[in-house]
C-alpha positions in Angstrom: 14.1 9.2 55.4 16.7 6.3 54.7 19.0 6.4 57.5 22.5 6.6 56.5 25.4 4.3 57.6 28.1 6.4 57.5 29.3 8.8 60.4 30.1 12.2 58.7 32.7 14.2 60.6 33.1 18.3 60.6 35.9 18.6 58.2 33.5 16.3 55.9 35.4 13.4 56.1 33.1 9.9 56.2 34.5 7.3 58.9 34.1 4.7 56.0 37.3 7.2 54.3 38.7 7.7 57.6 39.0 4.2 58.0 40.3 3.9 54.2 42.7 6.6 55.0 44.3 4.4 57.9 45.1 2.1 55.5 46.5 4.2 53.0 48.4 5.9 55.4 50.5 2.6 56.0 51.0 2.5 52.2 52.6 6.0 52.3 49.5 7.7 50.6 48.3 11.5 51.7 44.8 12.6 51.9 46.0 14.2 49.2 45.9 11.4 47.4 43.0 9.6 48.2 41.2 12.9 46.8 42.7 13.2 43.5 41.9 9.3 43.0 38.4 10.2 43.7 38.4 13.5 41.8 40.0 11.4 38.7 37.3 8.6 39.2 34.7 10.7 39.6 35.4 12.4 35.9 33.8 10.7 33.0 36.1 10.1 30.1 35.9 12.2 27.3 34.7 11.0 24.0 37.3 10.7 21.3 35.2 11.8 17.9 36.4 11.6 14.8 37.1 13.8 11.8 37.3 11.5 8.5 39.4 14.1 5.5 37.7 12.0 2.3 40.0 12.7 -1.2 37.4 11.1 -3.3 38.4 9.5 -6.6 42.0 8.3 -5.2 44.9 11.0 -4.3 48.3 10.1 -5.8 50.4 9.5 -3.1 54.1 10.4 -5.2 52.6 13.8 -5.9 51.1 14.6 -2.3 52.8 12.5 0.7 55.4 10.2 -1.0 57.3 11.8 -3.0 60.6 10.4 -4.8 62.6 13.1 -6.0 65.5 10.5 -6.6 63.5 8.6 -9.3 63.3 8.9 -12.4 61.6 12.0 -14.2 58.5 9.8 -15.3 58.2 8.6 -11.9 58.9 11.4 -9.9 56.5 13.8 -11.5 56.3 17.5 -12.4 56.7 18.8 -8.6 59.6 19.1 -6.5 59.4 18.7 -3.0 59.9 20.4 0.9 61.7 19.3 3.8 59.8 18.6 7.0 60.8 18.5 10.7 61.0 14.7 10.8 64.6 13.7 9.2 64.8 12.9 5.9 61.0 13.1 5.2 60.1 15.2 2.7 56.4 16.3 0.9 55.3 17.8 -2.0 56.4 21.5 -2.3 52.3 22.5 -3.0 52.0 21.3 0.6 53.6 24.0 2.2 51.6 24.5 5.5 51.0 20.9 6.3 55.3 20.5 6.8 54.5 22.5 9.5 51.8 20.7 11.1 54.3 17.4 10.8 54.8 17.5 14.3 51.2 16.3 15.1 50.6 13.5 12.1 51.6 10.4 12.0 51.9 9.2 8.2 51.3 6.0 7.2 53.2 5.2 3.7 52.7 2.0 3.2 48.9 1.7 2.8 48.3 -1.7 0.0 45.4 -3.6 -1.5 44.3 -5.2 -4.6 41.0 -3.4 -5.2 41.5 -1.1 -7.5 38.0 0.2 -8.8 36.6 3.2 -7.0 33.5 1.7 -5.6 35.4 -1.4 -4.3 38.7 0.8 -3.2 36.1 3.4 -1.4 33.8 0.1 0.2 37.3 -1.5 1.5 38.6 1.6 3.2 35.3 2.7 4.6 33.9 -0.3 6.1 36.9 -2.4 6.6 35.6 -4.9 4.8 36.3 -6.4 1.6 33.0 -6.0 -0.8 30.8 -9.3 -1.0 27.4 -9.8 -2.8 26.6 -11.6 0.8 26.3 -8.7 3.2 25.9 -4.8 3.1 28.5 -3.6 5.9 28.1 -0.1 7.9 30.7 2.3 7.4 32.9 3.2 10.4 30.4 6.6 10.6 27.5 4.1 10.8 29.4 1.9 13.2 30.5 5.0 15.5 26.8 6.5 15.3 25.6 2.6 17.0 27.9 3.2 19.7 26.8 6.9 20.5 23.2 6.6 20.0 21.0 9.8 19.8 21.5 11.0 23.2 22.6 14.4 22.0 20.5 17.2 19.8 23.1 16.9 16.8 23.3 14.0 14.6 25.9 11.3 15.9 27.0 11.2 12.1 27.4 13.9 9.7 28.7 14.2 6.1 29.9 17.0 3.9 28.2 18.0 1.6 26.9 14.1 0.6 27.2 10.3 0.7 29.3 8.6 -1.2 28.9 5.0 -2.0 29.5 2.6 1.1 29.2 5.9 3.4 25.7 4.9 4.9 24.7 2.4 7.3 24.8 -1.1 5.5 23.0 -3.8 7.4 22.5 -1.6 10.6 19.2 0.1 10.6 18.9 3.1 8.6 18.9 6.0 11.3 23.2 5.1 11.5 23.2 6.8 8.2 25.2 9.5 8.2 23.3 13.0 8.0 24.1 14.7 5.0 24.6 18.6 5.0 23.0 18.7 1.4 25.1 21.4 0.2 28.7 23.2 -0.3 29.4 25.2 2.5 31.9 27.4 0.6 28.7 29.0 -1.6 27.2 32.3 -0.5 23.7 30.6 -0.7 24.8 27.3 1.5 22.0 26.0 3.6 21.3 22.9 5.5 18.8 20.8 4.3 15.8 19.5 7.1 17.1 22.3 9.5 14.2 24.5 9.7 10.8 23.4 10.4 8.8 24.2 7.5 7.8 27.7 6.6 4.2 28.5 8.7 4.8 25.3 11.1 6.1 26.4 14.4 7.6 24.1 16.8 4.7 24.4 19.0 2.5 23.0 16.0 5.2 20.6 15.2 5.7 19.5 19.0 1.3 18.3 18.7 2.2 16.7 15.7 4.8 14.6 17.0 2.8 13.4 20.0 -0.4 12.2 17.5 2.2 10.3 15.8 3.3 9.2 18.5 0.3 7.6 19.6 -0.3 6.1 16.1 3.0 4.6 16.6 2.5 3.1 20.2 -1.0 1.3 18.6 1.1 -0.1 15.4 3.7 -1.2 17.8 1.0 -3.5 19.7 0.5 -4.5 15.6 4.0 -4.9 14.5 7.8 -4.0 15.5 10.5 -4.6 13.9 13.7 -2.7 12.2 12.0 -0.7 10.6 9.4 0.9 13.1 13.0 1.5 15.1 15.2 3.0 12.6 12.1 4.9 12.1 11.6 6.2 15.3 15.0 7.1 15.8 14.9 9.6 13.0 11.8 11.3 14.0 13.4 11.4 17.6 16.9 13.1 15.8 15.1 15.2 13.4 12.8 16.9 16.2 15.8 17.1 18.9 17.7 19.1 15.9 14.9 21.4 15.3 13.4 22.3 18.5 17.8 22.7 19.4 19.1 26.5 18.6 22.3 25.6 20.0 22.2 22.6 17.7 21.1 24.5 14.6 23.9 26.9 15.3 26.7 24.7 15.1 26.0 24.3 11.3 26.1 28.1 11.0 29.3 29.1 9.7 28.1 32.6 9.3 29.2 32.7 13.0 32.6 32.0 12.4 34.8 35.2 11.5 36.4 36.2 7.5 39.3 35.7 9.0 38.8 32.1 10.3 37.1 31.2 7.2 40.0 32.6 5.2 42.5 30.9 7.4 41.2 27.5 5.8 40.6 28.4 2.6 37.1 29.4 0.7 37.0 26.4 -1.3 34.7 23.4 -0.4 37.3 20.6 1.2 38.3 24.7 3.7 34.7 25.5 4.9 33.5 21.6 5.3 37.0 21.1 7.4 36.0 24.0 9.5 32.3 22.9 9.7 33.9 19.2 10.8 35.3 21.4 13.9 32.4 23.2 14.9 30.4 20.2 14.5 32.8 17.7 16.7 33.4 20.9 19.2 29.2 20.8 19.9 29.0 17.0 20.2 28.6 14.7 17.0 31.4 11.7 17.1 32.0 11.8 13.4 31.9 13.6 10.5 33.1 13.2 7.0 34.3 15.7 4.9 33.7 14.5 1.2 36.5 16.2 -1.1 35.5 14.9 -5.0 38.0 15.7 -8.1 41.3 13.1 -6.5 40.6 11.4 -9.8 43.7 12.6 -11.8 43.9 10.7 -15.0 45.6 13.3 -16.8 47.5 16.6 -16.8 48.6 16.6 -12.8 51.4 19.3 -13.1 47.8 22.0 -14.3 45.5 20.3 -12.7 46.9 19.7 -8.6 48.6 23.1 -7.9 47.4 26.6 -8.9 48.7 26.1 -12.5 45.2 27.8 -14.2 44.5 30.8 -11.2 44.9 31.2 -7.7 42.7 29.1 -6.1 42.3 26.5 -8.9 44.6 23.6 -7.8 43.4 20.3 -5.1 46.9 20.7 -3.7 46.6 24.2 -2.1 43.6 23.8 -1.0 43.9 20.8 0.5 46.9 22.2 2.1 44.8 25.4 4.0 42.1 23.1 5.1 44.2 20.2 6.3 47.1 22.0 8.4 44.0 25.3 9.5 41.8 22.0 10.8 44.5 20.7 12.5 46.1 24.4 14.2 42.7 25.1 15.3 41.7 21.9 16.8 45.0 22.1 19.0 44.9 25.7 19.6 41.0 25.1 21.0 42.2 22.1 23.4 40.3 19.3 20.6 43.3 17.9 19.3 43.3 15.1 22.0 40.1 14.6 21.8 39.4 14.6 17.8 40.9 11.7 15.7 41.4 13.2 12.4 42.2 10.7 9.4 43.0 11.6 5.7 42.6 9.3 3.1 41.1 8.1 -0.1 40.3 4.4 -1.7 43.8 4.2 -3.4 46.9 5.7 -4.7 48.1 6.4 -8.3 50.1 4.9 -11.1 54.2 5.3 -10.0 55.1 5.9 -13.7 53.2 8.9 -15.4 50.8 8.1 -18.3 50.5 9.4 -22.0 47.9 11.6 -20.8 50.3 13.1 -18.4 48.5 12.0 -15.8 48.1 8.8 -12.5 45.7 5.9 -12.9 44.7 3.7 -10.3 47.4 1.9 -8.2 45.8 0.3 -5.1 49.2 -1.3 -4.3 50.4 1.7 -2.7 49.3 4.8 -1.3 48.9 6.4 2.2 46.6 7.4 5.7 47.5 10.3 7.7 46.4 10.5 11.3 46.6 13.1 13.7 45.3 13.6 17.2 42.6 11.4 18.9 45.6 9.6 21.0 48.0 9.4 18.1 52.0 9.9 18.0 52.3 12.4 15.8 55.9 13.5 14.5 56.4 10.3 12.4 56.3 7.8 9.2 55.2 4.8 9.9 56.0 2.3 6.9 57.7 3.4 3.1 57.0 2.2 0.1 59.9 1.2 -2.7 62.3 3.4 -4.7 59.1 4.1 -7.6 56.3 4.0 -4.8 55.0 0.5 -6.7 54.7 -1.6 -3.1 55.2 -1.5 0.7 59.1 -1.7 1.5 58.4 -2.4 5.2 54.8 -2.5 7.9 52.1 -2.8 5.0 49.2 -1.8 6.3 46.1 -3.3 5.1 41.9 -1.4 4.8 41.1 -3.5 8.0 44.1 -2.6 9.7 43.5 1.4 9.2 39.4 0.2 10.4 40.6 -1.4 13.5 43.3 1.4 14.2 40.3 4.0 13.8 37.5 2.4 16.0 40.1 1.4 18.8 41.1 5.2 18.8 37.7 5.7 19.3 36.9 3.5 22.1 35.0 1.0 20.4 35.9 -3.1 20.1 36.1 -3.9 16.4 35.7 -7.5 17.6 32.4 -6.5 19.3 29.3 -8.3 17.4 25.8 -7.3 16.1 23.1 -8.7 14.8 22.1 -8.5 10.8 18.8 -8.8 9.5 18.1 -12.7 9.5 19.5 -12.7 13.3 22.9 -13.5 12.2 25.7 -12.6 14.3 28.5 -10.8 12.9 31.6 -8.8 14.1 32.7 -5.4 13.4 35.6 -6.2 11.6 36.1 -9.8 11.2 40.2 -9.0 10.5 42.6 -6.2 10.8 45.6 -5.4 13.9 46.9 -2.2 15.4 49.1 0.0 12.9 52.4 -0.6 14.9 54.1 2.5 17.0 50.6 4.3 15.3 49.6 5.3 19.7 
């Protein structure tokens, strides 16, 4: 047995410490102290994940987070609006319950670009990145899933219920893609897809399996490695932890949650992939995106945003439930701190109101809202003009809401990898800190 150097005392106290302790002692430090250092060094940090709200299609910001009830009618739109707890901010009135949750959000007005198609808009705000022919960029899932690896049984990446274009893993291997639920979790018959092992294998079977592939692998290795013999590997190694994982497969089960949770955010899609997003983030994966498609509001916004048709029918209500139940609960379980949760989409909508009583696109000005994950909520950062056209003050740029995001989430944005061709490039080659934002 290796013989120790250190002379352990009765009360447990090492002489290296006692000798440590002298010398605090002339600084004015306690035992006391010198413990709680250690107990507080000792303690790993806890990993910030990340809950990305998606409004797919573009969510006007006038008729959701911006509104201008001093404008003109054309420009103000069919809804009035609700006072909040921050002076002189005011929302939509169909956003009732997230007033409440002001306290923890920190809203970002003054969101501007030029891109103004979907696919570019959704590329620019995913990956950080203006689009170019050149190179294929990961989105900020993709990027997150690098830095987490596959350590745990659940994916590091998960989306809700699909990808979307510029959601996957761009030039990064193909195992940072994002793992895609495959289905909407607010349908009686919801189930995730590649769960199960197939029906009559066993996990027994399945476990022999693997280890004959695995010996086919380790003889094509001596052949051939390369990207994709890794990203490859990688998914059988993620697919076989999730099966062979009943605590895994059971944080996908929202049957486990109660009717009154799952009422509480709302029975709709964006309401039951929000609470999925929790229970997902609460057993371990770093991000997930909750994909919420119809933002696209072209025409008739006063029938086709609140509950104009039947209860239930409207994106503003139940975006409403979802957001401000995601965020109660996330607090209320101690995850709040812990869970960065961003709501967005690839642009805002036309100030003035079309023929067609509806918003087209407007990437000049729209919004993010953050919450948790480190950030001051209780605020506005930035405003947009008197119409909502263009950033009065602190525009904030794509990159800038990229860099904000990954350095909430303990990752360098200046940090480099390698792209196919062995060409170095950074995470985000642009992009600064949204000011007062943590």
């Amino acid at each position: 047995m290796k013989k120790s150097n250190s002379i352990t005392r009765c009360d447990g106290v090492v002489r290296r410490d006692f000798l440590q302790l002298g010398m605090l002692s002339a600084l004015g430090m306690s035992v006391a102290d010198l413990l709680r250092w250690q107990s507080l060094a000792a303690e790993p940090k806890k990993e910030t994940s990340c809950i990305l709200i998606w409004l797919d299609g573009g969510p006007s910001h006038i008729d959701t987070f911006d509104p201008k009830p001093d404008a003109p009618k054309e420009v103000r739109g069919p809804f009035g609006t609700i006072p909040t707890a921050i002076p002189g901010v005011r929302l939509s009135e169909h956003l009732p319950l997230t007033v409440k949750a002001m306290g923890d959000i920190a809203l970002v007005r003054s969101l501007t670009h030029e891109l103004g198609n979907h696919n570019t808009g959704r590329h620019y705000l995913m990956t950080g990145h203006r689009p170019t022919p050149v190179v294929a960029y990961p989105s900020l899932g993709s990027v997150l899933a690098k830095e987490s690896g596959f350590g745990r049984a659940l994916p590091p990446y998960v989306i809700v219920p699909r990808t979307v274009e510029y959601s996957e893993a761009g030039y990064l291997p193909g195992a940072y893609g994002p793992f895609a639920v495959g289905g909407d979790p607010s349908k009686p018959d919801f189930r995730v897809r590649d769960l199960n092992a197939p029906e009559g294998v066993s996990i027994d079977v399945e476990a022999r399996r693997r280890n004959v592939l695995m010996a086919l692998d380790n003889f094509s290795r001596e052949v051939e490695e390369g990207p994709a013999t890794l990203a490859r590997d990688a998914f059988y190694e993620q697919a076989y932890k999730l099966l062979g994982s009943p605590a895994a497969k059971s944080a996908f089960d929202l049957k486990k949650e109660s009717g009154a949770t799952r009422n509480r955010y709302g029975r709709k899609s964006i309401g039951q992939g929000c609470l999925l997003a929790r229970r997902l983030v609460e057993a371990g994966t770093r991000f997930v995106t909750v994909v919420d498609r119809g933002w696209d509001t072209h025409q008739d916004i006063a029938r086709n945003l609140p509950d104009a048709r039947f209860r239930g029918s409207g994106k503003l209500p139940a975006l409403d439930r979802a957001y401000a139940s995601l965020l109660t609960d996330l607090r209320e379980r101690g995850l709040l701190d812990s869970t960065l949760v961003v709501l967005m989409g690839e642009f805002g909508r036309t100030p003035k109101i079309n023929n067609r009583a509806g918003r087209d696109h407007w990437p000049r000005a729209g919004f993010v809202s953050f919450a948790g994950g480190g950030v001051k909520g209780g605020q506005v950062i930035g405003a947009t003009d008197a119409h909502g056209e263009v950033p009065a003050d602190t525009p904030v740029r794509p990159e800038d809401v990229a860099h904000s995001m990954l350095k909430l989430l303990g990752v360098d944005p200046h940090k480099e990898y390698i792209a196919p061709g062995g060409r170095p490039l950074k995470i985000l080659d642009k992009g600064k800190m949204i000011p007062g934002l943590a």
